[in-house]
N, C-alpha and C positions, 0 to 999 in steps of 0.2 A: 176143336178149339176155335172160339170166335175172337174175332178181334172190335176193340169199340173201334168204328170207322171216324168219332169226331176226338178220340184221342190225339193227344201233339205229336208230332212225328217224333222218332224215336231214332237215333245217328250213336254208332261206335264211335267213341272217340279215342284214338289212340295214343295217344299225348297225357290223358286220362289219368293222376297220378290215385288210386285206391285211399280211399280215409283211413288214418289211423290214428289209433288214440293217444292223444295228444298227451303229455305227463306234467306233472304240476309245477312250474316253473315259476321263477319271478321277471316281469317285463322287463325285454331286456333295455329298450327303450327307459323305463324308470331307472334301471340298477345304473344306465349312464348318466344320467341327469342328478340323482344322487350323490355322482362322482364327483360332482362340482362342487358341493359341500362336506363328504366325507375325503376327498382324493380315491383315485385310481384305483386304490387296493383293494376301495368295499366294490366296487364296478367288477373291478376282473375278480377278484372273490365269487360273488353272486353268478358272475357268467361263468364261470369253473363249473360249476355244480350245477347252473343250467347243460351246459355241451354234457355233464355228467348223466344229468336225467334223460336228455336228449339221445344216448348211445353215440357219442360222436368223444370218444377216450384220445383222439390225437388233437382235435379244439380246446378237448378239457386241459391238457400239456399245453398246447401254447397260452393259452389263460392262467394256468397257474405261474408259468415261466413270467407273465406278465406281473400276478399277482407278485412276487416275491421281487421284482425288479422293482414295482411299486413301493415298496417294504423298507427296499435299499435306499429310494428319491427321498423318503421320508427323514432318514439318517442324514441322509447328503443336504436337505435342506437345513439343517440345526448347521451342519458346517457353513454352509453358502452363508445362513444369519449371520454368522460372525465374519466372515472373508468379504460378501459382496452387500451391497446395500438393499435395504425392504423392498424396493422395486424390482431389481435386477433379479431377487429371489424367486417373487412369486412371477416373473416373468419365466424362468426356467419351470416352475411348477403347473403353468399354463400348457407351456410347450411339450411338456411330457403327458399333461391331461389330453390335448389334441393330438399327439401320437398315435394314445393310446385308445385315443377313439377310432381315429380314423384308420388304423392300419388291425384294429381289434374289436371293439367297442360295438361301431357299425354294422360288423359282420352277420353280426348272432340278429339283430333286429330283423334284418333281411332275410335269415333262414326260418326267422317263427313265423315272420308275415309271409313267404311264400310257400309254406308246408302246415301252415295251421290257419293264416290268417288273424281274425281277432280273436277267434274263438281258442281259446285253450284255456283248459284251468290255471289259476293264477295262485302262487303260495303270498301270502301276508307278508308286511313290510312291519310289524313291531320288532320283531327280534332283531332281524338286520339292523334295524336303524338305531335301536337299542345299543346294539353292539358296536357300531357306528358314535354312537354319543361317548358310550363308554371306551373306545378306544381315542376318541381324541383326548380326551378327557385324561388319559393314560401318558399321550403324546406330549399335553401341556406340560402334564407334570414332570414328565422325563427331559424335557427344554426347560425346566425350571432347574432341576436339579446340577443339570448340563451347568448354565448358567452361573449357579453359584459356585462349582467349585471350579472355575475356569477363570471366575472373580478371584477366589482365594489365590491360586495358582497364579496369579497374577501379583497377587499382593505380597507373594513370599519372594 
């Protein structure tokens, strides 16, 4: 066996993590930023099903935990509309969107970019955001309805 003499030297590196195929995921970097417009639930929703694909079943639990906690802020903010003022509202809806960044959100970004980098296949953002449209859209209408018979209830 010959060796090329002007080939690059060649070092073990033991730190060395092995490539592996990366699974189709949505950014997790995007599903947060999204969050800003859809709320927390489409964010930790998407990143559920990311730690899903990922094989990480105890992130995918704390993301859902997250998710349904999100579920709950949404009920609690129709309360808050009527108890505290437009400001003070979306000031709590703030504060639980940076929560749940920072204590969740963050995480998964960090673990794509140091075990995959940029490179991983990406799933589409129509459905999501789709579903995203169609649940606020659901949301309004459920704070309308709220609305009116809390007017009625009022008037009797």
């Amino acid at each position: 066996m010959t060796t090329n003499p002007y080939s690059p030297p060649t070092a073990r590196v033991a730190d060395r993590q092995e490539l592996e195929e990366a699974p189709a995921i949505w950014n997790p970097n995007a599903a947060a930023n999204w969050s800003l417009v859809f709320s927390p639930a489409l964010g930790a929703f998407l990143h559920m099903l990311n730690w899903q694909a990922l094989g990480e079943p105890g992130k995918a639990a704390s993301a859902k935990g997250w998710f349904i906690a999100s579920l709950v802020m949404l009920g609690a903010y129709l309360v808050f509309g009527l108890v505290l003022s437009e400001g003070a509202t979306q000031g709590v809806g703030l504060a639980y969107l940076l929560a749940w960044y920072f204590s969740a959100g963050r995480e998964q970004a960090r673990y794509v970019k140091d075990k995959f980098g940029r490179t991983y296949p990406r799933r589409g953002w129509a459905k999501p955001l789709l579903i995203g449209v169609l649940a606020i859209f659901g949301y309004v209408v459920l704070a309308f309805i709220v609305g009116v018979f809390l007017g009625l209830a009022k008037q009797v």
